[in-house]
Each structure stands twice: as C-alpha cells, then as structure tokens.
N, C-alpha and C positions, 0 to 999 in steps of 0.2 A: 748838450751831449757831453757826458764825461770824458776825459782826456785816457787813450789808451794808454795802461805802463808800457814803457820802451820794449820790455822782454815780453810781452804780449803782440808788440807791432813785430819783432824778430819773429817768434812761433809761428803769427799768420803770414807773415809775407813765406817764410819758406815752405808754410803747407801750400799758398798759390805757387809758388815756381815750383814744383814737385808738380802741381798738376799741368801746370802749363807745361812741360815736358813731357807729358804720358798723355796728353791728346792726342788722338791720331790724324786729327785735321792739321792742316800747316797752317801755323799763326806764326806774328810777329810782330813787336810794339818799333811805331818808326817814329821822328819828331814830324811837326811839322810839313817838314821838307819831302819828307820821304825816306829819310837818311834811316836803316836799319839799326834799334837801337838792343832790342832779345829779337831771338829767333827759335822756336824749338825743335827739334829733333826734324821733326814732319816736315818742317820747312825746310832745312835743312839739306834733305835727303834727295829734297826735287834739284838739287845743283850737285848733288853731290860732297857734299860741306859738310863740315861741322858748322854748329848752329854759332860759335866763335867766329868760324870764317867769312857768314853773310854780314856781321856786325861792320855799321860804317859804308854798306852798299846800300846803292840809291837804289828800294822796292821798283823804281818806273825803270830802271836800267836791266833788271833781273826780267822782271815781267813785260814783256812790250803791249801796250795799250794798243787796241781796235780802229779807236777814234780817237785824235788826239783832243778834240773840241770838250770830252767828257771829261779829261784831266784837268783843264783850261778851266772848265765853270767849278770843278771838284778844287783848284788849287785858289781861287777869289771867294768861293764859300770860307774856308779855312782861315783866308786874312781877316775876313769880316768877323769871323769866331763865331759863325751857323753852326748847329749841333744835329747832325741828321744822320742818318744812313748813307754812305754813299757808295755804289759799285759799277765797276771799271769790266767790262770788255776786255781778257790778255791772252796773249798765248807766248811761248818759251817752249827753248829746245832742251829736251830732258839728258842725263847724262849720255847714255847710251845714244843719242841722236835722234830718238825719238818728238816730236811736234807735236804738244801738247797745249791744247787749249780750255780757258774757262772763267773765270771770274773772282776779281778780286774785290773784298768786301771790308771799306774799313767806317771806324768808329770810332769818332771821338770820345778822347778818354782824359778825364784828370784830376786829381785829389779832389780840388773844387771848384769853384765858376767860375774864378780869378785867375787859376794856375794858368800857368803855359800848358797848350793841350796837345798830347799825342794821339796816335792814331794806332786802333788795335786792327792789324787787317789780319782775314782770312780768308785762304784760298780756297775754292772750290773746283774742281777738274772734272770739266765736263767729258773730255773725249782725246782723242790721240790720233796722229796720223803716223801711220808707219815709215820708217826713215827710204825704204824703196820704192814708196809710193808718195812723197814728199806734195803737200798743197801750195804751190807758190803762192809765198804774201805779193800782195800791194807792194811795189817803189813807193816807198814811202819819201816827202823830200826832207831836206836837211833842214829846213825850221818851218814851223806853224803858221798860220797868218799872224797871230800875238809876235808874235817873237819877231815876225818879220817885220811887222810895225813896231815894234821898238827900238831895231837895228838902225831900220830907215832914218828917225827922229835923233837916235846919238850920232848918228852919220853925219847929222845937220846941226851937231852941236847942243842938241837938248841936254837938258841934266835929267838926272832920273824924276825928278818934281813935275817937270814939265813934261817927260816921256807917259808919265801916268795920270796928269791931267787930261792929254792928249786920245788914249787910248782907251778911260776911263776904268784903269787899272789902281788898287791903291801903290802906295812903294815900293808895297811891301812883294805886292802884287809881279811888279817891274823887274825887283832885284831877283823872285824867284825864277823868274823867266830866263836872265842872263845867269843864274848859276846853273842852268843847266845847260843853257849853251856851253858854257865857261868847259863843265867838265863835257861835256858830248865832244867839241871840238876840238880839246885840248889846249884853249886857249889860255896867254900869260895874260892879258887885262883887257879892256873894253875897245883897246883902238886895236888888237889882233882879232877882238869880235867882228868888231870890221871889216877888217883886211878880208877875212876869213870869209864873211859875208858877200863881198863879192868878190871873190873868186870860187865861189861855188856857187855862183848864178842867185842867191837869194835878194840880192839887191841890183838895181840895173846902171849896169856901166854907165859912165858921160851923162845921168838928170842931177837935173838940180833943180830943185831941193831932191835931194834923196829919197828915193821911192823903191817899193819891193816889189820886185819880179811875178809876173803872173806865175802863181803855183800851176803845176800838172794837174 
C-alpha cells in the first residue's frame, strides 16, 4: 500500500476530528487504562465539561460499572491484546443530579496489529431516574475479590510476579489493579495500599498469611 503524503494524513485526520465532534453520540478514545485521552462535545456535556476537561480522567471513575467482574474479564482481554467488542453495564449522576443509566461500548482501536491499542468507547443512555425519586445503588465494597487477592499476597511479601502467578493475572494484569486502587484510595505507594487495606476491613486483621475479608 502506497505511503500517504504527510499533508494528505493532515486533511484526513482533521476531516475525522471534525466529525468526531459533530456526532451526537458521546464517544471518547481512552488508552489502555481507561485514562481519557479525546472526548467530544456529546461526552462532554454528560459531566457537564468541556471535552478538554474529561481529558486524563479514568472513563470507570466517570461512569460506574454494574458488575465489577465485567471490567475484571474486560481489563485481562486487553493485556492479552483480544480484539473484540466489549460492553460494560454503567450508570452516573448527570449534571443536574439526575441518575442516569446505560451502556458503555468500547473497541479496540490502532494504526496496526503491533501498535499499542486504545479503546474507542461509546455511550449509550438507556434511561434516567429523577433526582426526587432517586434508586438507591448497591453498597458497593471498597475492593473487588482481584484486588483483594492481590492486596492479601503483597501483604505477605509477594512481588507483583509472584502476585500474578498466584492469581492467574498477567503483570500487567496485577499493576492494573493497584493503579486503580492507588488513585480510588488516594494512596502514596503499595505499603499505604496496605495500611489502607486493612483498615477498611478488606483484609482481616491478626491472619497470617494475609488473607481477604469475606466480601458483603
């Protein structure tokens, strides 16, 4: 395939950001991670943002997931580099206060089979609950079963090699897990994950070897 002129890859990429701005669906390209990397207008508006302001926010911190088990198989697809469809179960509270809930849809996306691959999501809004008639969620707890088995095993000293042999996560798998702890709990490094970890009951006080708290 012949190589595009540079002012030719200029023309098309600004005729796609042009459109990607004038859809009326709310889309957003994130890394890996989930880390928001465009956002346009439509997404944008559900926060109340400019599509500037969602850039650098974690999509799973904007949109709260249903199940957290769906993100779990959706975040070990992605280290493996599966190429599929995947969608999420979410619901978020809209500017006005409104509870809104629906379905987030992403896709992997990248130059070519090699690149580092993002994820084009887009949302879908099924429905609303009115802010005076509010549908209490789920207590949801403060970490996953993943996450709790992970905390248990550095608790005991594992390295992340051995936390991922263990759980049957890749590394990559391991480190995703604790970065989201990291920012959920506001934690400075792996032994305030800890600390953090039990005293919010996810891990149980006085066992040894460290072990995690029967979830709710």
């Amino acid at each position: 395939m012949p190589d595009v002129p540079p002012e030719s890859a200029v023309v098309w990429r600004n005729r796609a950001m042009t459109l990607f701005d004038r859809i009326p669906m709310p889309i957003a390209v994130c890394d890996v991670y989930g880390t928001i990397v465009l956002a346009n207008p439509a997404m944008a508006a559900e926060w109340g943002a400019t599509p500037g302001g969602l850039r650098g926010r974690d999509v799973l911190d904007l949109f709260q997931p249903q199940q957290a088990t769906q993100v779990e198989r959706i975040a070990e697809a992605l280290r493996l580099r599966h190429r599929s469809r995947y969608q999420i179960s979410v619901r978020w509270r809209a500017p006005g206060g409104t509870e809104r809930y629906g379905e987030l849809t992403a896709d992997p996306v990248s130059d070519t089979i090699d690149a580092t691959t993002n994820l084009l999501v887009l949302l879908r809004v099924l429905g609303e609950h009115e802010p005076d008639t509010p549908t209490p969620a789920p207590a949801e707890p403060p970490a996953t079963g993943a996450e709790a088995r992970i905390l248990a095993l550095l608790a005991g000293g594992a390295t992340t090699a051995h936390a991922a042999r263990e759980t049957g996560l890749t590394v990559d798998g391991v480190n995703y897990h604790l970065r989201r702890l990291t920012r959920r709990w506001n934690a400075a490094n792996r032994t305030e994950l800890v600390a953090r970890a039990y005293a919010l009951g996810v891990l149980t006080p006085g066992a040894w070897p460290p072990s995690a708290a029967p979830l709710d």
